[in-house]
C-alpha positions as CSV (number, residue, x, y, z in Angstrom):
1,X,-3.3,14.7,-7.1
2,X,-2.9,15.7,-10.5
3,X,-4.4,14.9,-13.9
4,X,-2.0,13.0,-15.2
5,X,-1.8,10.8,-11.9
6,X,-5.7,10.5,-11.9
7,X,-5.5,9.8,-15.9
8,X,-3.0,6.6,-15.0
9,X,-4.6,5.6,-12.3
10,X,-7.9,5.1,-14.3
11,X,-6.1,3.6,-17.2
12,X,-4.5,1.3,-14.6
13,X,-8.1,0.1,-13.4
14,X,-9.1,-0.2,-16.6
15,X,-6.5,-2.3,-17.5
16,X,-7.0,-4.6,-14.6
17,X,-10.3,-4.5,-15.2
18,X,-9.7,-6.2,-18.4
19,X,-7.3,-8.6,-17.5
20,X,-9.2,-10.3,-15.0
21,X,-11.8,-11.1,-17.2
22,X,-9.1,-12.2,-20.1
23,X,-7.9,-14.4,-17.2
24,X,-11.2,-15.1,-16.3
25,X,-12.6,-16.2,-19.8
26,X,-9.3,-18.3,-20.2
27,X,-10.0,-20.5,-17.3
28,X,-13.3,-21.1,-18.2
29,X,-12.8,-22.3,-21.8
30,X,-9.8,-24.5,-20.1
31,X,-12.7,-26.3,-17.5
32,X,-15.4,-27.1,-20.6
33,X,-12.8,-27.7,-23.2
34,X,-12.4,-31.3,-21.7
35,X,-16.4,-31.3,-21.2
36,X,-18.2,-30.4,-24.1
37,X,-16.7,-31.3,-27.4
38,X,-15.4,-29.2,-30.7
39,X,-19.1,-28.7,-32.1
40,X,-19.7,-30.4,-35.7
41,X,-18.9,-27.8,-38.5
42,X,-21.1,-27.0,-40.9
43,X,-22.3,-29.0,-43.7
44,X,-19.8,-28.5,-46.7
45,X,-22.6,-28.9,-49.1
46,X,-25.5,-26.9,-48.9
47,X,-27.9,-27.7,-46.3
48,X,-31.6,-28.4,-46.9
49,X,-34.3,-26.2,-48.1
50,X,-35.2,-23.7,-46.2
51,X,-38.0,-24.0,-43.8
52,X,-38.1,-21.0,-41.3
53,X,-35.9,-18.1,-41.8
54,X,-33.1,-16.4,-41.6
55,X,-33.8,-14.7,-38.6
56,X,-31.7,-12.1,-36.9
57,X,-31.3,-12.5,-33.2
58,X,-28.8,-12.4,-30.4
59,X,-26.8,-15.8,-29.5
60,X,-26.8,-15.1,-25.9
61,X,-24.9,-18.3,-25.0
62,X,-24.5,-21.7,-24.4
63,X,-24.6,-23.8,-21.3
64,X,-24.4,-27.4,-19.7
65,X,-27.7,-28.8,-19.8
66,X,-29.8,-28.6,-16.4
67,X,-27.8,-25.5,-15.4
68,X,-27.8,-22.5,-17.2
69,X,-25.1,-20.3,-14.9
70,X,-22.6,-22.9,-16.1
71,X,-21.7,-21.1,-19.3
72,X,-19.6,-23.3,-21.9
73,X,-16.6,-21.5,-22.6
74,X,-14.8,-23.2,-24.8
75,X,-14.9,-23.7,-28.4
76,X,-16.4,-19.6,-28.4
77,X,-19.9,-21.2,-27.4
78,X,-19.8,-18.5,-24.6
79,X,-19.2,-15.8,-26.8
80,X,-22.5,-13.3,-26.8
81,X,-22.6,-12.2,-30.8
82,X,-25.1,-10.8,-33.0
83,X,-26.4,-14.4,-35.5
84,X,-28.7,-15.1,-38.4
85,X,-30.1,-18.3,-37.8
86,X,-32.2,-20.4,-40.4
87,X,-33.8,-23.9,-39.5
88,X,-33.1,-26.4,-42.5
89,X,-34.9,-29.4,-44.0
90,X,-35.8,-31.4,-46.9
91,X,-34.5,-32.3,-50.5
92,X,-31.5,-34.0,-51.0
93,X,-29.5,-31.3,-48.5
94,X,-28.8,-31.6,-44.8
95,X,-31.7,-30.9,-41.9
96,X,-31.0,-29.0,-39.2
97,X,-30.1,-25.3,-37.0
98,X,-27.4,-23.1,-39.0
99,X,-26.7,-20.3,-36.4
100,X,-24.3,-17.9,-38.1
101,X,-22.2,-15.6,-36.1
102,X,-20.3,-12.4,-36.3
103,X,-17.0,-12.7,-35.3
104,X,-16.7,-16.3,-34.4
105,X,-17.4,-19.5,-36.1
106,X,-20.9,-20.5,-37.3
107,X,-22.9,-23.3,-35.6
108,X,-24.4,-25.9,-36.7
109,X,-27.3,-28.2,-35.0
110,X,-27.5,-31.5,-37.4
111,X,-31.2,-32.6,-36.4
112,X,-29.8,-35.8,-35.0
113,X,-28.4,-33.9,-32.5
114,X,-31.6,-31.6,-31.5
115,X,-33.5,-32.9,-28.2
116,X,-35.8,-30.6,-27.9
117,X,-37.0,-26.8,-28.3
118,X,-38.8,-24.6,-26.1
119,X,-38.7,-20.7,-24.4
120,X,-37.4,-19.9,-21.3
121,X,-36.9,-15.8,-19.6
122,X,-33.2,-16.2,-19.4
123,X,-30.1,-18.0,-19.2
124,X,-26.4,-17.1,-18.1
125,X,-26.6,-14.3,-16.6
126,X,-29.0,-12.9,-19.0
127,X,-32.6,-12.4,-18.1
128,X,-35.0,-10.9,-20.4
129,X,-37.9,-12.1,-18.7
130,X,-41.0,-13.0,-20.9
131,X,-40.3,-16.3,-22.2
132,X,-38.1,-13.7,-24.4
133,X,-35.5,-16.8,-24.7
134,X,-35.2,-19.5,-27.4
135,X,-33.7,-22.5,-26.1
136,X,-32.5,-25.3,-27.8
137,X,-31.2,-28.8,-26.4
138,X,-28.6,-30.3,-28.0
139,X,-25.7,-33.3,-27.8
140,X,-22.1,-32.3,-29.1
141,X,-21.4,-35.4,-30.6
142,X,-18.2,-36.7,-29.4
143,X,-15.0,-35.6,-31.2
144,X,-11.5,-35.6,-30.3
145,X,-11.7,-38.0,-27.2
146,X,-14.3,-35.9,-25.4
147,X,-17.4,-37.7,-24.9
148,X,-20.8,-36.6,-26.1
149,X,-22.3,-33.3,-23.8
150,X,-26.0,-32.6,-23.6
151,X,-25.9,-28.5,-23.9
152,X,-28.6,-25.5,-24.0
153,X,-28.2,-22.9,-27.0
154,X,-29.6,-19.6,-25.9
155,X,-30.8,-17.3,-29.0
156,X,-33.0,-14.0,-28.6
157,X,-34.8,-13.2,-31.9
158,X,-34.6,-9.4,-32.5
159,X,-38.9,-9.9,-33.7
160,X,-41.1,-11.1,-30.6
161,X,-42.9,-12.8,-33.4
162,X,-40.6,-15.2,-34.2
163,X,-39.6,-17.0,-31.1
164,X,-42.3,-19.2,-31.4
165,X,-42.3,-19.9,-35.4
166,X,-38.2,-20.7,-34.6
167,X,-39.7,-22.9,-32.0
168,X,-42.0,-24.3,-34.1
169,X,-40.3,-24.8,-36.8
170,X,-37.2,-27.0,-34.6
171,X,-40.0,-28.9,-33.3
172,X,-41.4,-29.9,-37.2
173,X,-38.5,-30.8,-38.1
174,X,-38.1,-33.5,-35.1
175,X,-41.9,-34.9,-35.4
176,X,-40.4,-35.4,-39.2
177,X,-37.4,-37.0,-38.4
178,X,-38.9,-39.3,-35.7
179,X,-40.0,-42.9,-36.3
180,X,-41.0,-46.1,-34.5
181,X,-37.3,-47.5,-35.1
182,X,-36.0,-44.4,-33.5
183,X,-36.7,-44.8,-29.9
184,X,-33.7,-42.8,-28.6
185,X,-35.0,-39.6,-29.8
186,X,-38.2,-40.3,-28.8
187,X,-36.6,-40.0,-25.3
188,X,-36.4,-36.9,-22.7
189,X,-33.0,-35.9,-22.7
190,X,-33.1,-36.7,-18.9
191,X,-33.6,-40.2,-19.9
192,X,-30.5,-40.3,-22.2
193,X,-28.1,-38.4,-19.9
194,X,-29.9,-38.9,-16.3
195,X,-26.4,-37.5,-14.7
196,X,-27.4,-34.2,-16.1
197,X,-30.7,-32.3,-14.8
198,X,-33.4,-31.8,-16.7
199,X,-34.6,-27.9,-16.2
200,X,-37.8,-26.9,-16.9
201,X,-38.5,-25.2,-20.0
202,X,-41.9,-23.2,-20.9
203,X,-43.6,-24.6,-23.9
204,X,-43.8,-22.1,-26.9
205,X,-47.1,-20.0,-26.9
């Protein structure tokens, strides 16, 4: 066999190679698009102050809630990227998670929307072991037809040290928002979507 054969031949599995997973990633986002809604853009004005951040990290991904092999697809929430993400609060301005990220659109967590935050070792297909995972529960809101979706946002802050002030800092900004007329997000997120298994996450150390 030549080098030119053995050249096309590897340029053929290569190709291949990559158009299985095109195929692959197409399919997916076709399944969740009719399962987890268009997430909420962010806010046009500026959001609140400040209150923890920006911090640069890794959005790893984001999956159904209670499973976190089922990787959302759709929307780019699957999409691993490098993201800056600042937790927001206060004033006049919007609270919640801005998660900006390169080459795709930015997300944005309204604090209405948060259920929880907490650390896990991994999620979809992405271990790291270590509680080295920021994980943060969240509802799409519906949009479009598609009914509401409880997800899980994977992010891996590039500084150990700030997985648990990112933690921290979601979960201050849920104590503050919480009051005795606000019962439903006083709930577990089992409680509000009991078709949808509620995984255990480690508590922030």
């Amino acid at each position: 066999m030549t080098a030119l054969s053995v050249a096309v031949l590897a340029a053929l599995a290569v190709f291949l190679v990559l158009y299985v997973t095109l195929i692959g990633r197409r399919r997916l986002a076709q399944r969740t698009t009719t399962v987890v809604p268009v997430p909420p853009s962010p806010p046009a004005d500026s959001p609140g102050a400040v209150r923890f951040g920006p911090v640069e990290a890794i959005y790893v991904s984001t999956t159904l809630h209670g499973d976190w092999l089922a990787r959302v697809g759709a929307h780019g929430l699957g999409d691993r990227s490098h993201a800056v993400v600042t937790v927001h609060g206060g004033g006049a301005g919007q609270a919640g998670v801005l998660v900006e990220r390169d080459g795709t659109d930015d997300l944005w967590l309204p604090v209405s929307a948060i259920r929880s935050a907490g650390l896990a070792p991994g999620m979809a297909g992405k271990y790291v072991g270590a509680d080295g995972l920021v994980v943060l529960t969240w509802a799409v809101p519906e949009a479009d037809g598609v009914p509401a979706a409880l997800v899980d946002t994977g992010l891996r802050p590039r500084r150990p040290e700030d997985r648990g002030g990112l933690v921290d800092a979601v979960r201050h900004l849920l104590a503050d928002r919480q009051s005795p007329h606000s019962q439903q997000h006083q709930q577990h997120p089992e409680q509000q979507y009991p078709h949808q298994q509620y995984p255990h996450q480690q508590e922030a150390r």
